[in-house]
C-alpha positions in Angstrom: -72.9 -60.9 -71.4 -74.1 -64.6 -71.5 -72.1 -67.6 -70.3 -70.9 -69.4 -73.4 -71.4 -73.5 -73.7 -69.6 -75.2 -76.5 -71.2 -78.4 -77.8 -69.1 -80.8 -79.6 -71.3 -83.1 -81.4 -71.9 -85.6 -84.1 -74.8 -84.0 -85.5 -75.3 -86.3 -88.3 -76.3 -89.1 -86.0 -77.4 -87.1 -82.7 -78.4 -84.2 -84.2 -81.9 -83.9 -83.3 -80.2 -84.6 -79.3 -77.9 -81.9 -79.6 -80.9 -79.6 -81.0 -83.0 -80.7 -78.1 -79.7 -79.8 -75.3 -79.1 -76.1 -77.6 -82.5 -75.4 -77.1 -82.6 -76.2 -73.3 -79.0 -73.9 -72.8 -80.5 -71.0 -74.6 -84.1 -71.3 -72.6 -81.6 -70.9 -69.5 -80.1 -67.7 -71.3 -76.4 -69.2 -72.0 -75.5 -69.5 -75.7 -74.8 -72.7 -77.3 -71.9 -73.1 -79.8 -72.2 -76.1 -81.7 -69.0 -78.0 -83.1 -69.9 -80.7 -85.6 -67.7 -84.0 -85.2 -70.1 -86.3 -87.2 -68.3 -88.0 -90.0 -70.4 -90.2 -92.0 -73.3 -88.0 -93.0 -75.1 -84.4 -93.2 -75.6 -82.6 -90.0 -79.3 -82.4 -89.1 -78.7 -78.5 -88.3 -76.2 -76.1 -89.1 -73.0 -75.7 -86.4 -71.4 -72.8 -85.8 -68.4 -74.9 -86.8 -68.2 -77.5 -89.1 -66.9 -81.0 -89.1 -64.6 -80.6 -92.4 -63.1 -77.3 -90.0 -62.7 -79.7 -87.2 -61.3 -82.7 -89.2 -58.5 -80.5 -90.6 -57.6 -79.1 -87.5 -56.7 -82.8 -86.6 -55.1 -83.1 -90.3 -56.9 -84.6 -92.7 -60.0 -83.7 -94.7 -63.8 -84.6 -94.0 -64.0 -86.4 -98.0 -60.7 -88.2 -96.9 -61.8 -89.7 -93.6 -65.1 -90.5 -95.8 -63.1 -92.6 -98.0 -61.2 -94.3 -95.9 -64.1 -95.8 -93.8 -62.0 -96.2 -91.1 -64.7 -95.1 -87.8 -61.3 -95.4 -85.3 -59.1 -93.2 -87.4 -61.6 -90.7 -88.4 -62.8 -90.6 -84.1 -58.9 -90.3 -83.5 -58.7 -87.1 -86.2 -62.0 -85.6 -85.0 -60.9 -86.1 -81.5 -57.9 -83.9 -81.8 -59.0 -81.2 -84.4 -62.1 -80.9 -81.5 -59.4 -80.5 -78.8 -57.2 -77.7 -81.3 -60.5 -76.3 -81.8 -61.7 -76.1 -77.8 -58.6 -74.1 -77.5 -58.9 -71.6 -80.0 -62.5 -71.2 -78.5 -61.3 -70.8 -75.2 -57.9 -68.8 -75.9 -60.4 -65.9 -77.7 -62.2 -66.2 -74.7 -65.4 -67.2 -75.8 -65.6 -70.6 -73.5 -67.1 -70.7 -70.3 -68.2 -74.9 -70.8 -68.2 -77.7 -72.7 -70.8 -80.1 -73.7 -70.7 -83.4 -75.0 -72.6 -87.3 -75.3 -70.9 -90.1 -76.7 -72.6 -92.8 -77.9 -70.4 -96.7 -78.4 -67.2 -95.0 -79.5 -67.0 -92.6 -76.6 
């Protein structure tokens, strides 16, 4: 069975980067599990999880962090529905590493 390599990613704004680094994991023969934490716009591919999944695991809703236009609270949401996600990834078993690129805000 292949290693497992969870991305968490804002694909609407480094989503050809993260298609580039998927690509590059599976040439290697791991599989790639992309988690979507971009907030402002359309993912430039589909994730295996979502960002409105990940947004309410850290409480609130993708539309409400849209309407609030507030970049710190919405990284401070997406930062902890990623970490309740990374968990539920791993406790299943299905986590052998984690990927990620931060641009300004980490």
């Amino acid at each position: 069975m292949s290693k497992i390599v969870v991305l968490f990613g804002s694909l609407d704004t480094k989503g050809k980067d993260y298609a580039f680094v998927k690509e590059r994991i599976e040439e290697k023969g791991f599989r790639a599990f992309v988690v979507d934490v971009g907030v402002m716009g359309e993912p430039f591919f589909k994730p295996d999880i979502n960002a409105d999944t990940v947004a309410k695991a850290g409480g609130e809703s993708l539309v409400s962090l849209r309407q609030k236009k507030d970049k710190g609270h919405a990284m401070a949401v997406m930062t902890k529905g990623a970490a309740e996600i990374a968990k539920k990834i791993y406790a299943e078993g299905n986590l052998d590493a984690i990927f990620g690129m931060g641009g300004s805000a980490g």
